[in-house]
C-alpha positions as CSV (number, residue, x, y, z in Angstrom):
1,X,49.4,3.1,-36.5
2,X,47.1,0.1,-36.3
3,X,48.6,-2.5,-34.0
4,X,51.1,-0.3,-32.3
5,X,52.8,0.6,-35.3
6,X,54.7,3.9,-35.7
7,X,54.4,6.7,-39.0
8,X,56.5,9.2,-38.0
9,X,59.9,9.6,-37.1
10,X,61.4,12.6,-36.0
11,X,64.6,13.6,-37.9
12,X,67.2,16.2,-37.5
13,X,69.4,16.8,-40.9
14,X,71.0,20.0,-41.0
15,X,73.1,21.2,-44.1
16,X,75.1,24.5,-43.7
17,X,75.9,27.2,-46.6
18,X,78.8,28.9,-46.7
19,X,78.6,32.6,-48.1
20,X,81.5,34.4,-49.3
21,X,81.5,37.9,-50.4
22,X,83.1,38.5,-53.1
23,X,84.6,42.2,-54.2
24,X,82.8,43.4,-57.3
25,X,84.7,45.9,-59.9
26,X,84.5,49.8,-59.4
27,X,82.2,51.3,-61.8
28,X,83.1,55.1,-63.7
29,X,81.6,56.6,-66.3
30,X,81.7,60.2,-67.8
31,X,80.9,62.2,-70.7
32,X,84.0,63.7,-72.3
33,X,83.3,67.4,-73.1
34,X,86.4,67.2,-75.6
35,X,87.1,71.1,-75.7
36,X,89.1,73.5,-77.7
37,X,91.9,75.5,-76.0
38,X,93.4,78.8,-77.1
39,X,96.7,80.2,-76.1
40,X,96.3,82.8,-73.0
41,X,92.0,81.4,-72.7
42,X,91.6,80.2,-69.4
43,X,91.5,76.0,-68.9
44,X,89.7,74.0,-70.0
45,X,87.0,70.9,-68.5
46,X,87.5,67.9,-70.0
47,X,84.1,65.3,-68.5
48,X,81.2,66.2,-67.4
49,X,78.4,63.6,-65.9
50,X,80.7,61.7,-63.8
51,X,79.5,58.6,-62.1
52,X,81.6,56.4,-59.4
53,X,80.7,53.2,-57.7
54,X,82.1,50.7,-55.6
55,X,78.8,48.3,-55.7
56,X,79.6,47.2,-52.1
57,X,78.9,49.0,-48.8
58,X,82.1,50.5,-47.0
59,X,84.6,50.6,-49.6
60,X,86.2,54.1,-51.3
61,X,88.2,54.4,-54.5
62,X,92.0,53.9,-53.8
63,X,93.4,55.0,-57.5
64,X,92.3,56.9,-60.7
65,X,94.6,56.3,-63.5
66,X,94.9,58.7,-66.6
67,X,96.5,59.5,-69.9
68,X,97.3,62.4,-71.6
69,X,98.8,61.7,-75.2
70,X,100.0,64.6,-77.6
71,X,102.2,66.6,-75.7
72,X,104.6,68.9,-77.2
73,X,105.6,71.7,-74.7
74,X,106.8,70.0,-71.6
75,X,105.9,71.2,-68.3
76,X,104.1,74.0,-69.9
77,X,101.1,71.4,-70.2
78,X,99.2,70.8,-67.0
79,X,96.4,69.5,-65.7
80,X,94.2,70.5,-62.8
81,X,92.7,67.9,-60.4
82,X,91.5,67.7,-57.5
83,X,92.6,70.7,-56.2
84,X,95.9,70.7,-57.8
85,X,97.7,72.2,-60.8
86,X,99.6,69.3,-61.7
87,X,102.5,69.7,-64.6
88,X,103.1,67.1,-67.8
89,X,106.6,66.5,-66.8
90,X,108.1,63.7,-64.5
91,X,107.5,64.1,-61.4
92,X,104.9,63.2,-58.1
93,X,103.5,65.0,-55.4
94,X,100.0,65.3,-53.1
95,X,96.7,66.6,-53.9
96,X,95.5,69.4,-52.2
97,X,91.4,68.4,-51.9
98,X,91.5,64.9,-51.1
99,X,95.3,64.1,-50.3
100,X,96.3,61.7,-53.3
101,X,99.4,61.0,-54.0
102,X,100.2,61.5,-57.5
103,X,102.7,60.5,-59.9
104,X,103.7,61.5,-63.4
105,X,105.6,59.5,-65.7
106,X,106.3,60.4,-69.4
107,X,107.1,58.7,-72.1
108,X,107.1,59.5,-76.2
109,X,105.1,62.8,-75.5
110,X,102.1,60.8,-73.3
111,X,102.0,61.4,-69.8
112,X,100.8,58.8,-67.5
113,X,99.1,59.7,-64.1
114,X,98.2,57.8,-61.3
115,X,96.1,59.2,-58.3
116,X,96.4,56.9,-54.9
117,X,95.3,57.4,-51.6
118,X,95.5,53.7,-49.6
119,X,92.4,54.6,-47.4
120,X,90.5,55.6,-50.1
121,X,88.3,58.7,-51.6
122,X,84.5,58.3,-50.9
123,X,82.8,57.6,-54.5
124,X,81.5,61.4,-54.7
125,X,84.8,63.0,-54.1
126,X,86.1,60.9,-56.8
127,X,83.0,61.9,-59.7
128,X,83.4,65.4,-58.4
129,X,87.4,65.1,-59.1
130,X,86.3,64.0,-62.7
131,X,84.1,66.7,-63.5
132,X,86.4,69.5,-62.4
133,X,89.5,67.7,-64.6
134,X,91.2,70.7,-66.7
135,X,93.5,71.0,-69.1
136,X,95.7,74.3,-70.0
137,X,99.0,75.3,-71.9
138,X,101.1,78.1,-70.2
139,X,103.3,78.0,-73.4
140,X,103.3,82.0,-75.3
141,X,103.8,79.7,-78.6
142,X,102.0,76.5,-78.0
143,X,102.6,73.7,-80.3
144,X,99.2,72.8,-82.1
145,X,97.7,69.4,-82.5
146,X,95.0,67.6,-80.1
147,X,96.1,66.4,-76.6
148,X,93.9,63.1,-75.7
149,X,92.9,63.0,-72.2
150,X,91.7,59.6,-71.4
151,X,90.2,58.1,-68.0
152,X,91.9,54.3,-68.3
153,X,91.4,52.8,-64.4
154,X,89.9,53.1,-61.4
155,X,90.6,50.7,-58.2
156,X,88.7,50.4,-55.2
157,X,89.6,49.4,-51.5
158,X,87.4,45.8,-51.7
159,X,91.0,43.8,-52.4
160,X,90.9,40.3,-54.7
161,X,89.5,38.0,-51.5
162,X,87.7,35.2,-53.0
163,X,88.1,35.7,-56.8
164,X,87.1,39.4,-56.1
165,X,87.7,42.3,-58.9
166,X,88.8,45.5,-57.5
167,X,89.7,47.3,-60.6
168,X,87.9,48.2,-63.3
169,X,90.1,49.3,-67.0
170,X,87.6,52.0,-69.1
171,X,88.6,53.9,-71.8
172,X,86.8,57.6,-71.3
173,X,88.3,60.0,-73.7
174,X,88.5,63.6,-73.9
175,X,90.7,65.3,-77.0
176,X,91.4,68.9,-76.7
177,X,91.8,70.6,-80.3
């Protein structure tokens, strides 16, 4: 600063970062108990250990999708989940614990199922749903061979926004001899 001379200048450079969220996939794992069924025996649960997550804050799972392959004696095959006795023929209705709407569509003796609810199901009501899956056969001569039970995809309310992934394909199965 000899002489009147100036070192220092005072600057103002701002640069601004844009953040984006971005939705992550729905997480599900369980431990398929893969049980054997007897004709008149009470039915039989089909995962234990279930574990849900949505990753983000706020968000709920909006659908649960599920196979069932092997079936031989129509509507005498059902499943119970989430409070409902649900039947491995065509057809749709509403859960009674959390009020999904499901739907049942089958084709070549495999039975597709889809569990929705728009709003969502909290994470916990969803593992809980898991663990108390059952299978039975009302049948009085129930065709043998294994039915295959298997967990294929879970979606969660956190949308696509930004390259985001809100659903998650898995492959969890249970076979019941």
């Amino acid at each position: 600063v000899a002489n009147g001379g100036v070192d220092t200048t005072a600057v103002s450079i701002a640069s601004t970062v844009a953040v984006n969220a971005v939705n992550d996939a729905p997480i599900l794992s369980a431990t398929a108990t893969s049980p054997t069924f007897t004709e008149d025996a009470s039915a039989q649960t089909l995962f234990s250990g279930a574990s849900v997550s949505v990753v983000e804050a706020g968000q709920a799972i909006k659908s649960l999708t599920f196979t069932v392959s092997g079936l031989q004696n129509g509507s005498a095959e059902q499943i119970s989940v989430d409070g409902s006795l649900i039947s491995l023929a065509n057809g749709t209705g509403t859960t009674t614990t959390n009020g999904m709407t499901y739907t049942v569509s089958v084709v070549s003796g495999t039975a597709t199922i889809v569990l929705d609810k728009a709003a969502g199901v909290s994470t916990a009501n969803v593992a809980s749903l898991i663990n108390s899956m059952t299978y039975q056969n009302t049948s009085q001569d129930p065709t043998a061979g294994n039915r295959v039970v298997t967990l294929t995809q879970i979606k969660d309310t956190g949308g696509v926004a930004n390259g985001g992934v809100d659903t998650t394909a898995v492959s969890i199965a249970s076979t019941v001899a």
